[in-house]
N, CA, C and O atoms as a CHARMM CRD file, in Angstrom:
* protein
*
  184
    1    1 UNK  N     -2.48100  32.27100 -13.88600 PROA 1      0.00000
    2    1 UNK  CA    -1.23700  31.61000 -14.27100 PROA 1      0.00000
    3    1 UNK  C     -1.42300  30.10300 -14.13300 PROA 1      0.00000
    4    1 UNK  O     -1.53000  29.46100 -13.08800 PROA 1      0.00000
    5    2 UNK  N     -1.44300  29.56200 -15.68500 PROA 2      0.00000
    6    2 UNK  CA    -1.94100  28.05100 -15.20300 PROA 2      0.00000
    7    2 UNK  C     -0.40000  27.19700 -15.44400 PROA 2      0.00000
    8    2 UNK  O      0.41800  27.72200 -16.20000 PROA 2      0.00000
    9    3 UNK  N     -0.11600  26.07900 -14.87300 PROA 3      0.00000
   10    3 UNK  CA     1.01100  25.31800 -15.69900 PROA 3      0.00000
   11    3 UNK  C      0.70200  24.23700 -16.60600 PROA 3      0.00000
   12    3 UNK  O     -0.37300  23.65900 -16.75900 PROA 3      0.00000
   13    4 UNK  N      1.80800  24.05200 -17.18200 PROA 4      0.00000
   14    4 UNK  CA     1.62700  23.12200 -18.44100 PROA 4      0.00000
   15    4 UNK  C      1.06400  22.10400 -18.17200 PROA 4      0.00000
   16    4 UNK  O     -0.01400  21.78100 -18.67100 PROA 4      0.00000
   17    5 UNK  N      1.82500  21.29600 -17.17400 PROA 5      0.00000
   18    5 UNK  CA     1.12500  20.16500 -16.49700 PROA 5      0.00000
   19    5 UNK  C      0.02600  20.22700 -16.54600 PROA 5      0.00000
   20    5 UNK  O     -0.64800  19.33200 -17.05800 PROA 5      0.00000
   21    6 UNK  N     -0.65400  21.68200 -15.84500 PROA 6      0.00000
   22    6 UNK  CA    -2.22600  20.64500 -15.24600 PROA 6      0.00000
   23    6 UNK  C     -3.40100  21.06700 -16.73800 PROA 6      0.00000
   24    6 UNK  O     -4.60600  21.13700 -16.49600 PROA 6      0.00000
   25    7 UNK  N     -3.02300  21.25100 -17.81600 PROA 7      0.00000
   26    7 UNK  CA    -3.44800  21.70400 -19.12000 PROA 7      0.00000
   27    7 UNK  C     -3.25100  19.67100 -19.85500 PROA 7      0.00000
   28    7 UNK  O     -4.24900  19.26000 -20.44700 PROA 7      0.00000
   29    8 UNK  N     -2.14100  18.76200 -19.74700 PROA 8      0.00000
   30    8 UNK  CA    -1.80800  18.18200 -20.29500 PROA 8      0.00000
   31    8 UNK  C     -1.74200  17.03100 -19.07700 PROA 8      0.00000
   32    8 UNK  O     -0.69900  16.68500 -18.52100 PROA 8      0.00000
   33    9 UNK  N     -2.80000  16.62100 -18.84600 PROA 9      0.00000
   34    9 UNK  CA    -2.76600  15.52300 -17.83500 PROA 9      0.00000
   35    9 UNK  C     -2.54800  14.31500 -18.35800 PROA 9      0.00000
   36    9 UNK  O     -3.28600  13.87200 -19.23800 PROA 9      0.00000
   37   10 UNK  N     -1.28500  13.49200 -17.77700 PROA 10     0.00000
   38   10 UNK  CA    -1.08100  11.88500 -18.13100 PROA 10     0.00000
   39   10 UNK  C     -1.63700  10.99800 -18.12200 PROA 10     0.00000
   40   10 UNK  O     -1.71500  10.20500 -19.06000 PROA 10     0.00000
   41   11 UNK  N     -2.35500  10.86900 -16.68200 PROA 11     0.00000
   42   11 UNK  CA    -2.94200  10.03200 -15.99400 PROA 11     0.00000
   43   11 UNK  C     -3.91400  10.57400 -15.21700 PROA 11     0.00000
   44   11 UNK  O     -3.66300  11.14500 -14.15600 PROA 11     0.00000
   45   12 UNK  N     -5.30700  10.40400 -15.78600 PROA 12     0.00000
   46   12 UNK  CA    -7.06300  11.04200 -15.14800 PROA 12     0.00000
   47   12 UNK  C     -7.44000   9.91100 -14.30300 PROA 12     0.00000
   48   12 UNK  O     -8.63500   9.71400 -14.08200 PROA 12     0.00000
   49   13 UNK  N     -6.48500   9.09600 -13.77500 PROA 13     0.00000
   50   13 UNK  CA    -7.24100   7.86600 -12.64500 PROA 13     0.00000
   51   13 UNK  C     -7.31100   8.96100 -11.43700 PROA 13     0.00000
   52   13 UNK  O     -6.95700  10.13400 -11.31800 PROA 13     0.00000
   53   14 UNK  N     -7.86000   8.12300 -10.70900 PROA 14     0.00000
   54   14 UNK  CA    -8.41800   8.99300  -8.98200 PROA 14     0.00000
   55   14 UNK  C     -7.40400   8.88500  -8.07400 PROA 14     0.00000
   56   14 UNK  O     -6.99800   7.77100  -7.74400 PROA 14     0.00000
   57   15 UNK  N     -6.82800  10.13000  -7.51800 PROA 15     0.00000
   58   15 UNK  CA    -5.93000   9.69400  -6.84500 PROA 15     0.00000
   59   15 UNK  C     -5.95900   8.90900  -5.38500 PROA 15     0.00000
   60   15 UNK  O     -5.04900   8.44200  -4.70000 PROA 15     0.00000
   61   16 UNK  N     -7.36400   8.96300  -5.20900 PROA 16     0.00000
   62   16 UNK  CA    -7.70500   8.45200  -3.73900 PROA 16     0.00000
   63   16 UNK  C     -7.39000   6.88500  -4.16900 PROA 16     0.00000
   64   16 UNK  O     -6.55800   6.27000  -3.50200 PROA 16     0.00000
   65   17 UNK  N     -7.81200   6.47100  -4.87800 PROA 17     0.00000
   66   17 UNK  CA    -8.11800   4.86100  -5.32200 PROA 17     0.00000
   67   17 UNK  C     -6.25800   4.45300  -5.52500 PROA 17     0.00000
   68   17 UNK  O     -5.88200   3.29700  -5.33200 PROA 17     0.00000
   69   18 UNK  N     -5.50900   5.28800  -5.82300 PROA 18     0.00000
   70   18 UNK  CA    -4.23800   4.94100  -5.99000 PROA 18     0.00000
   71   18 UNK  C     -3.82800   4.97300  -4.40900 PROA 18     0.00000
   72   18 UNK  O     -3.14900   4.12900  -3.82400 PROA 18     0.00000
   73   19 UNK  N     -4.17600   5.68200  -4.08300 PROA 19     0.00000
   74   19 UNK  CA    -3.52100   5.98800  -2.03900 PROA 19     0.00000
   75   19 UNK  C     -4.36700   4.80300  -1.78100 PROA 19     0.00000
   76   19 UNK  O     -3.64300   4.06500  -1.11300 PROA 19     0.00000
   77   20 UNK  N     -5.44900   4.25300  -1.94200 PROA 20     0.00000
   78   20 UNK  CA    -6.45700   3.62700  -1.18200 PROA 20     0.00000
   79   20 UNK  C     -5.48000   1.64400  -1.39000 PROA 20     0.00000
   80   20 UNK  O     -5.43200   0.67500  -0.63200 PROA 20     0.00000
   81   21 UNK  N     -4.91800   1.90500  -2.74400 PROA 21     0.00000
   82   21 UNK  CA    -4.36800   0.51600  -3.39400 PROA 21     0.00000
   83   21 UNK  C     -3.04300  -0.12400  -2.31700 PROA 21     0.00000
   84   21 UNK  O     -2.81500  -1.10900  -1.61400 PROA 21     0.00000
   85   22 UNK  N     -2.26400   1.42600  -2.82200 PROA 22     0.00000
   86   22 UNK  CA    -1.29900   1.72100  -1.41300 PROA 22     0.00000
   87   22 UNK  C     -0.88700   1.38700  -0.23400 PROA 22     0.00000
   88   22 UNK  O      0.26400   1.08000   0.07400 PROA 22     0.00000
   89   23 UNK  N     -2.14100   1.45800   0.68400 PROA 23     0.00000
   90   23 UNK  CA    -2.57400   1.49700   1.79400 PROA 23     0.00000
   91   23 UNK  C     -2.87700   0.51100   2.02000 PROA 23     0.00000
   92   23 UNK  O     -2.61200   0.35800   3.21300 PROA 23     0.00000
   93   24 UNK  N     -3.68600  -1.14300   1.29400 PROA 24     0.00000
   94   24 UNK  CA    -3.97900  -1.60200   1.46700 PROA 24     0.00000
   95   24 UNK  C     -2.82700  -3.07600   0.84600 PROA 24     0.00000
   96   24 UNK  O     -2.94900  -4.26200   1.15100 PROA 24     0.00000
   97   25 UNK  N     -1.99900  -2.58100   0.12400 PROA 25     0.00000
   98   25 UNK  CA    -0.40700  -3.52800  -0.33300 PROA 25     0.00000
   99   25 UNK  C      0.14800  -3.04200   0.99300 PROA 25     0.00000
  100   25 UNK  O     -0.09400  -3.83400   1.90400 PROA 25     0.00000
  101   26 UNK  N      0.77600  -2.03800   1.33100 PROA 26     0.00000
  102   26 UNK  CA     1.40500  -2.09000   2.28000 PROA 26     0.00000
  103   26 UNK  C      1.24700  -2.73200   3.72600 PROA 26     0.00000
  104   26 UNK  O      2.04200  -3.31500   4.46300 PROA 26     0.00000
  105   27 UNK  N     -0.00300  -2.41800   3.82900 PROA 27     0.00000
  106   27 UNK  CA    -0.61600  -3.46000   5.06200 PROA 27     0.00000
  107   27 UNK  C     -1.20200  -4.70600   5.25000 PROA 27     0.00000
  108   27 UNK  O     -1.64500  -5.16200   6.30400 PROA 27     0.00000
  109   28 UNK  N     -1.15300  -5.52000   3.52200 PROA 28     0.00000
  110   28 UNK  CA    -1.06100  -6.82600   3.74200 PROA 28     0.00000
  111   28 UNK  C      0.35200  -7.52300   3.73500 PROA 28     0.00000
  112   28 UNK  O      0.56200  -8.73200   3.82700 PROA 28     0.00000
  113   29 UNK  N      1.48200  -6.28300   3.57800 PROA 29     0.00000
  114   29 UNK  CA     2.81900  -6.52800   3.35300 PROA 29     0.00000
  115   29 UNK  C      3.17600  -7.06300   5.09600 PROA 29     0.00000
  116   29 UNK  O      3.60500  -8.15700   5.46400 PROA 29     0.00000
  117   30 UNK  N      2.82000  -5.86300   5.92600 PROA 30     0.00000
  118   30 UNK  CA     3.03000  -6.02200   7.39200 PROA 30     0.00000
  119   30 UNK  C      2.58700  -7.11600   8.18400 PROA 30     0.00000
  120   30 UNK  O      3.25300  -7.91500   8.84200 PROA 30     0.00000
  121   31 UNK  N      0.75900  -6.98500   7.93600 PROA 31     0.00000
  122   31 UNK  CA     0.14700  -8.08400   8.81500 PROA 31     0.00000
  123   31 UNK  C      0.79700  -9.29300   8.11800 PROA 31     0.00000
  124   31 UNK  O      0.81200 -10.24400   8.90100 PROA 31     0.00000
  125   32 UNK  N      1.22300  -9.53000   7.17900 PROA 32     0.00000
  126   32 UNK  CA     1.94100 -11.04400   6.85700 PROA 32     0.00000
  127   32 UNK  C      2.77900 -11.22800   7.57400 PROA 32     0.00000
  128   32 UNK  O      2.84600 -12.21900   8.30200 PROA 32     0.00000
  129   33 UNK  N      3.75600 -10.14700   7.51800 PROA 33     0.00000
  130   33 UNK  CA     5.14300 -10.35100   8.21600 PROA 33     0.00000
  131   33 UNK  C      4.75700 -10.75700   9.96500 PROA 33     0.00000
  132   33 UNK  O      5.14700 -11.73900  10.59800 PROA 33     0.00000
  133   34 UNK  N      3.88100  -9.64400  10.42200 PROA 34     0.00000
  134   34 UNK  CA     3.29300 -10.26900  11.64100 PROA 34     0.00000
  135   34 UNK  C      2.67500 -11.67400  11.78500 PROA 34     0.00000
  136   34 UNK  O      2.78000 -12.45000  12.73500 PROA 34     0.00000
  137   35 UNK  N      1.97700 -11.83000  10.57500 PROA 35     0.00000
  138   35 UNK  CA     1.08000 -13.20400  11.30900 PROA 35     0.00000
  139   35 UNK  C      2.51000 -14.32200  10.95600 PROA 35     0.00000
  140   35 UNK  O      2.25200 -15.39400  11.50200 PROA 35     0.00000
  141   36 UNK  N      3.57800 -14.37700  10.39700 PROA 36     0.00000
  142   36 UNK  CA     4.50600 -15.01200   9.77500 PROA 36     0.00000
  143   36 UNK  C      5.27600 -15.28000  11.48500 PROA 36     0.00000
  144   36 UNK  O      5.58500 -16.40600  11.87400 PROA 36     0.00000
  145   37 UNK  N      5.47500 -14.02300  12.31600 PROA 37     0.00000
  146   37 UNK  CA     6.56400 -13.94400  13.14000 PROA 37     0.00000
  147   37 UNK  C      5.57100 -14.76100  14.48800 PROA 37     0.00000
  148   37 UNK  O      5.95500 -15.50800  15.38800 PROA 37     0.00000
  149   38 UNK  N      3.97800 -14.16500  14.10500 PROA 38     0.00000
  150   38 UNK  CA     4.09000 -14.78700  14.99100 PROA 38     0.00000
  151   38 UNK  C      3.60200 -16.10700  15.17200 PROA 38     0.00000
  152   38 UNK  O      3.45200 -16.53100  16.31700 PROA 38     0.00000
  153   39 UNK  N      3.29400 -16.92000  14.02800 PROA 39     0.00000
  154   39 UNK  CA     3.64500 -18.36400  13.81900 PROA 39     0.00000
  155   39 UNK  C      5.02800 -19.20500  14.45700 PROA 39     0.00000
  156   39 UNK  O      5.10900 -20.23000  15.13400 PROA 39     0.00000
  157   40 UNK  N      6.22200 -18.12000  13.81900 PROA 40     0.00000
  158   40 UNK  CA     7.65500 -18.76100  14.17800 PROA 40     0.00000
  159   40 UNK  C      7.30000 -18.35500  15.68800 PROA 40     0.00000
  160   40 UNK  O      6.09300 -18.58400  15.62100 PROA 40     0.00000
  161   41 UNK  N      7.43300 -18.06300  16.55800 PROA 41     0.00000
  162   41 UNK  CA     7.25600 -17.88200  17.94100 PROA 41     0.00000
  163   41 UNK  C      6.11400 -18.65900  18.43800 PROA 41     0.00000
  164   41 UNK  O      6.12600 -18.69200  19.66900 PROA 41     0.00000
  165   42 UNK  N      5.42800 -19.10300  18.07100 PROA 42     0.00000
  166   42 UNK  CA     4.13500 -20.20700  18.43200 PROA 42     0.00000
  167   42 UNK  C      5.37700 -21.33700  18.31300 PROA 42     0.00000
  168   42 UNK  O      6.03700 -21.76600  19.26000 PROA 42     0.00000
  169   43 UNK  N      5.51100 -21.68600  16.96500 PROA 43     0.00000
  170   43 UNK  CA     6.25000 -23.09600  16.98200 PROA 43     0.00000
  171   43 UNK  C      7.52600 -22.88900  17.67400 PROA 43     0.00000
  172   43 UNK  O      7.81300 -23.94500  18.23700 PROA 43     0.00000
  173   44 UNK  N      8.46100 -21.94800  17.88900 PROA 44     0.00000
  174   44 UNK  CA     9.34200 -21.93300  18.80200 PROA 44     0.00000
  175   44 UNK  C      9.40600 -22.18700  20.37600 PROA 44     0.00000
  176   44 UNK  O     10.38100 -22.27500  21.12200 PROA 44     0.00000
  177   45 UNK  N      7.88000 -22.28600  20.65900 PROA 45     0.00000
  178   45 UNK  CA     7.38600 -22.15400  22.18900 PROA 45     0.00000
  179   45 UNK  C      7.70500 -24.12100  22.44700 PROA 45     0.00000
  180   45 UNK  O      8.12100 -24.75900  23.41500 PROA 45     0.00000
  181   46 UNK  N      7.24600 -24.53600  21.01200 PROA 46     0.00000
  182   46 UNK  CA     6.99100 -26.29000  21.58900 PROA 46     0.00000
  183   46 UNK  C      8.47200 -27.04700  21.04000 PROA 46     0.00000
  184   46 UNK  O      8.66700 -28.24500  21.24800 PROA 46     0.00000
């Protein structure tokens, strides 16, 4: 029993390389926000 879907594929990119893209936006999203906060708290010290 196959489904339609996997007969009629949209998109043949890799899904690792899409998780891998992912993974690596989201965590330059964070460490920014970190290295950002902790700039403001450096200059908040003086």
């Amino acid at each position: 029993m196959s489904h339609e879907f996997e007969k009629d594929v949209q998109s043949k990119r890799n899904d690792f390389l899409d998780g891998a893209v992912g993974f690596v936006v989201s965590f330059g999203f964070f460490a920014t926000v970190f290295i950002v906060a902790v700039i403001v708290e450096l200059v908040g010290r003086f």
